[in-house]
C-alpha positions in Angstrom: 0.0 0.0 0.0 1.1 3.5 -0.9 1.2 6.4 1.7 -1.6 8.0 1.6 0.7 11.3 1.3 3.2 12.7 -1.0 7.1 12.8 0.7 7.0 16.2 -0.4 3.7 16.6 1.8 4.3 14.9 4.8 8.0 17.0 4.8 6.2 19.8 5.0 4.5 18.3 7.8 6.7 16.4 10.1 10.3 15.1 10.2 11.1 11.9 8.7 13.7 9.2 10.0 15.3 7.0 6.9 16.9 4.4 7.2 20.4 3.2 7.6 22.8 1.3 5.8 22.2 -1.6 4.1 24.9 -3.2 3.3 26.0 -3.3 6.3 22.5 -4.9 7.8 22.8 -7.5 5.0 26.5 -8.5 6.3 25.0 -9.0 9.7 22.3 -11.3 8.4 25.3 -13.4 7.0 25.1 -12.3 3.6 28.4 -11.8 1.6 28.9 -9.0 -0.1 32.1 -9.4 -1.9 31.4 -9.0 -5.4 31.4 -6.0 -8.0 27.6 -5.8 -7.6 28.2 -5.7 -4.2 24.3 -5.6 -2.3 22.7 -5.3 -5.7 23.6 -8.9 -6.3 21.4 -10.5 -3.7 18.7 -9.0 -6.2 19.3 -12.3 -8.1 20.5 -14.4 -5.8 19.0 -13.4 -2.2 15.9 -10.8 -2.7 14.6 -12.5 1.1 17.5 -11.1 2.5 16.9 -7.7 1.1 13.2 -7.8 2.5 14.8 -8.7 5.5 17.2 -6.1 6.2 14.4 -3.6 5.1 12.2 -4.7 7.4 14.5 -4.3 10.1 14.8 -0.8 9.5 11.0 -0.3 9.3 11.0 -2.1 13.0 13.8 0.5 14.1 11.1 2.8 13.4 12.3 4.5 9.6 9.7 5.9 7.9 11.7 6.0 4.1 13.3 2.8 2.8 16.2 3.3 0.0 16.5 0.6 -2.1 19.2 -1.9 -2.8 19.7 -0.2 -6.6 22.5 1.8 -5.4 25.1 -0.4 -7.6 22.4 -1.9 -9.9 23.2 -0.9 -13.4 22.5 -2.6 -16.6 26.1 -2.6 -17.5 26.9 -4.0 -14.2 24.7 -7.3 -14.5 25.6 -7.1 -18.1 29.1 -7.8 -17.4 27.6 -11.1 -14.7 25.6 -11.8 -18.3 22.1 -10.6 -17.1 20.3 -9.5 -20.1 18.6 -6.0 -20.2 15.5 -7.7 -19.5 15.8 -9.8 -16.6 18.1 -6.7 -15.4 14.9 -4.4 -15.5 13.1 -6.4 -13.6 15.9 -6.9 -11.2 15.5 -3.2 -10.9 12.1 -2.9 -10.7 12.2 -5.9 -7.8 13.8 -3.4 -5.7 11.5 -1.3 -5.1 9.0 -4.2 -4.9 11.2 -5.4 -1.9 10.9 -2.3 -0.2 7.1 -1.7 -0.9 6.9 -5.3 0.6 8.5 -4.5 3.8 7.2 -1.3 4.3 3.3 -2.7 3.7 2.9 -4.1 7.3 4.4 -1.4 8.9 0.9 -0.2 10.1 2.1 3.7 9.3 3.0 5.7 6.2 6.4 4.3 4.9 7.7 5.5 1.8 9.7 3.8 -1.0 13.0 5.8 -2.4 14.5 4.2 -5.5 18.7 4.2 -5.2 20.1 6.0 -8.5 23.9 5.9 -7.2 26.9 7.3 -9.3 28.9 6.3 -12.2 31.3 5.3 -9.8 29.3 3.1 -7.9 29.2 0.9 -11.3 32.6 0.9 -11.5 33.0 -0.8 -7.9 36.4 1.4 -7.9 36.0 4.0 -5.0 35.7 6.8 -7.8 32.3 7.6 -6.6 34.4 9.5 -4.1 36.3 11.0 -6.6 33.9 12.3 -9.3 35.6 14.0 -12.2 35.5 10.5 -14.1 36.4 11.9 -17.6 32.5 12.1 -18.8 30.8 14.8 -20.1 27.1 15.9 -18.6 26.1 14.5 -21.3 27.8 11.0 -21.6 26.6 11.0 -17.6 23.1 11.3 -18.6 23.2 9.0 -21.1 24.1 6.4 -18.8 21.8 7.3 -15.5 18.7 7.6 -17.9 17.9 3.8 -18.8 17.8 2.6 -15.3 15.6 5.7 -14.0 13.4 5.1 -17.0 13.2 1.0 -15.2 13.4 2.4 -11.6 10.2 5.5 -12.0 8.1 2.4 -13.8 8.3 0.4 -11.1 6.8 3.1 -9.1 8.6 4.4 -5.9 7.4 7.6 -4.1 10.8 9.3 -4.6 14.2 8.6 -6.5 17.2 9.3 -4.3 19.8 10.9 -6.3 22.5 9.7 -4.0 26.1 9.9 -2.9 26.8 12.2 -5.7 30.5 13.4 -6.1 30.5 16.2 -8.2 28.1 18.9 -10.1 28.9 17.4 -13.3 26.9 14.2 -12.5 24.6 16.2 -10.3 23.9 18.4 -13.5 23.6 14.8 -15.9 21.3 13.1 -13.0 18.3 16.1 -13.0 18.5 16.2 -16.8 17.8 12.5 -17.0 15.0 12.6 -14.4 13.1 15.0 -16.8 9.5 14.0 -17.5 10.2 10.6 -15.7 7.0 11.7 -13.3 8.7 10.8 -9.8 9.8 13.3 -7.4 13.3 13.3 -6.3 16.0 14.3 -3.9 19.7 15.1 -4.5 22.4 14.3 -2.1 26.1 15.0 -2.9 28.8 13.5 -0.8 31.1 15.7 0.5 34.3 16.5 2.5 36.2 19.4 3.7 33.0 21.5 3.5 33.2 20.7 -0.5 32.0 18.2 -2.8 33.8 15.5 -3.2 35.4 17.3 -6.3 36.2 20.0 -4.6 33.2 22.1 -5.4 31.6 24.8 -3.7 28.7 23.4 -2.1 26.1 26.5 -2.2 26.9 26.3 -6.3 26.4 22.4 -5.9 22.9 22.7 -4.0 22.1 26.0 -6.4 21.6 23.5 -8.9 18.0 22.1 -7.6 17.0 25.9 -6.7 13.5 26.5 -8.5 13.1 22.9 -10.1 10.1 21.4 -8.1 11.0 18.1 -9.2 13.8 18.4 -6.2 11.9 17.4 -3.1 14.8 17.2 -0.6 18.3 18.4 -0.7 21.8 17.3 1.4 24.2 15.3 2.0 25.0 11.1 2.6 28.0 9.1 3.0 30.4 11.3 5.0 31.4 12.2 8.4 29.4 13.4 11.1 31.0 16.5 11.3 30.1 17.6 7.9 26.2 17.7 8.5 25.9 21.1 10.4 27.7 23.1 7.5 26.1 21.5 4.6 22.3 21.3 6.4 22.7 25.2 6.7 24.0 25.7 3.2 21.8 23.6 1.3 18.6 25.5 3.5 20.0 28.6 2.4 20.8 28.3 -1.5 17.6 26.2 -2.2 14.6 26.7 0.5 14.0 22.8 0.0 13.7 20.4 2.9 17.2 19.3 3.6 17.8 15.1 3.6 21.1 14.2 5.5 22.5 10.5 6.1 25.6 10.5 7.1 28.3 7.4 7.7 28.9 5.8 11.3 32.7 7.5 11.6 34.7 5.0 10.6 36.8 4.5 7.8 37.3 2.2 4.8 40.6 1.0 4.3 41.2 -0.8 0.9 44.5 -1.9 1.5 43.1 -4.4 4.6 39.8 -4.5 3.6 39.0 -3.5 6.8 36.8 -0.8 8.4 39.2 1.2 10.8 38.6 3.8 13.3 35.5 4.5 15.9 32.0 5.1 15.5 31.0 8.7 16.2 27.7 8.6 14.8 25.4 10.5 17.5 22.1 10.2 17.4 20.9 12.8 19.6 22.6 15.2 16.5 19.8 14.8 15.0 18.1 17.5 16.8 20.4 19.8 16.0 20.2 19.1 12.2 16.6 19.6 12.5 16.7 22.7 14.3 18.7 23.6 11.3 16.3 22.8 8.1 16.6 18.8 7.8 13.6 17.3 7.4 14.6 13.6 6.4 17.1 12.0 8.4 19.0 8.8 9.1 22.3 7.3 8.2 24.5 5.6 5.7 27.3 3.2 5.7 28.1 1.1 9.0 24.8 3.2 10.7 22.6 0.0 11.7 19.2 -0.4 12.9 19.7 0.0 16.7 21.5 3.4 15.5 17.9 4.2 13.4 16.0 3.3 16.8 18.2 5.6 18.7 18.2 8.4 16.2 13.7 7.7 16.4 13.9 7.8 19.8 15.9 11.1 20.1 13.9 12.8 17.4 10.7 11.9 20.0 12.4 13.5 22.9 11.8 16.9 21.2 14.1 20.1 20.7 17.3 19.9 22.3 
């Protein structure tokens, strides 16, 4: 069943807690994710365990699930020979996973459909990079096909996510022209920049006046970024600001092992609302009992 609201609605209405990450959820429900698809594969070969791990987040008490389309690209299974086909409706069952999940719920949950970066597809870390030698063009040539398959299967929003740069921020809105799904837009960023280096009221300028752009921010990156870039992305676009940040800790390719602590508050959260952030919730290594903390906080009222 379908919320009764728009997410553009109920955001003008009420904060909203995503979810977390869910790669990391899958890993703890024994799945391995070693492979260029990386969670995208269990789309083929495990869609119970993607129900699952959604369904965990909708007990921790998120209200928006992102889908498990993040690395899901047509080239991607095309190189695991999946023909375009069976990889639309391997796209399309995403969302279907997360509408599943969220049916039961007993409250309004709504479905956001994972369009991740050329750099996701490439399974290289250049996601984190941006600049990948494409023109806006080239870009949107290759995000359009699978948000064609993605807005069919009908989600309530497409998250535009973990963006690295204004150059595939710029291809991404021209490819969700006339798809007829609302959407938000969320760069990654460091330093105070994007990922590229970019200035990140220019970056969020980008969605100013198109009222396609439900929600702006910022996912995948520290903690500490979230104050600068919440106020920011208020102030250049008026839009409701969307912010899912990582747990703290660091990837290190090298090892192959996650290094560092956790500093992934959830009482923050009230100071990002106080702020403009109207969806909120985390990203890599953030799990459910961090989701049912950040709920919990969010219920305690103003700091």
């Amino acid at each position: 069943m379908r919320p009764a609201r728009t997410l553009a609605a109920a955001l003008a209405e009420e904060v909203l807690v995503l979810d977390g990450g869910l790669s990391n959820q899958l890993e703890a429900q024994g799945c391995d994710l070693s492979d260029a698809l990386w969670s995208a594969r269990l789309l083929a070969d495990g869609p119970e365990q993607i129900e699952a791990a959604h369904t965990a987040y909708v007990r921790a008490g998120a209200r928006v699930l992102i889908t498990s389309s993040y690395q899901a690209t047509f080239e991607g299974f095309g190189h695991r020979g999946i023909h375009r086909k069976e990889a639309a409706d391997l796209l399309a069952g995403s969302v279907e996973l997360a509408r599943a999940a969220a049916d039961p719920a007993g409250r309004e949950v709504w479905v956001a459909a994972s369009v991740g970066p050329y750099g996701a597809m490439l399974a290289d870390g250049s996601e984190y990079r941006g600049r990948y030698g494409l023109t806006v063009r080239e870009l949107e040539r290759f995000h359009r096909p699978r948000i064609e398959a993605l807005a069919a299967a009908g989600p309530d929003v497409l998250a535009l996510e973990t963006v690295p740069d204004t150059d595939e921020a710029e291809a991404l809105l021209r490819a969700v022209e006339g798809c007829g799904v609302p959407v938000w837009l969320s760069y990654t960023v460091e330093g105070g920049r994007t990922r590229a280096g970019q200035d990140l009221a220019g970056a969020f300028a980008l969605v100013a006046g198109l009222d396609q752009v439900t929600a702006v921010g910022v996912n995948c990156c520290t903690v500490d970024e979230v104050d600068l870039a919440v106020e920011i992305a208020a102030e250049a676009t008026g839009k409701p600001v969307v912010v899912y940040p990582n747990s703290g800790e660091r990837w290190d390719a090298t090892t192959g092992r996650w290094r560092g602590a956790a500093t992934y508050d959830p009482r923050r959260v009230r100071e990002w609302t106080a702020e403009g952030a109207r969806l909120v919730g985390g990203c890599c290594r953030v799990g459910p009992d961090r989701i049912a903390e950040l709920t919990r906080s969010l219920a305690a009222g103003p700091p």
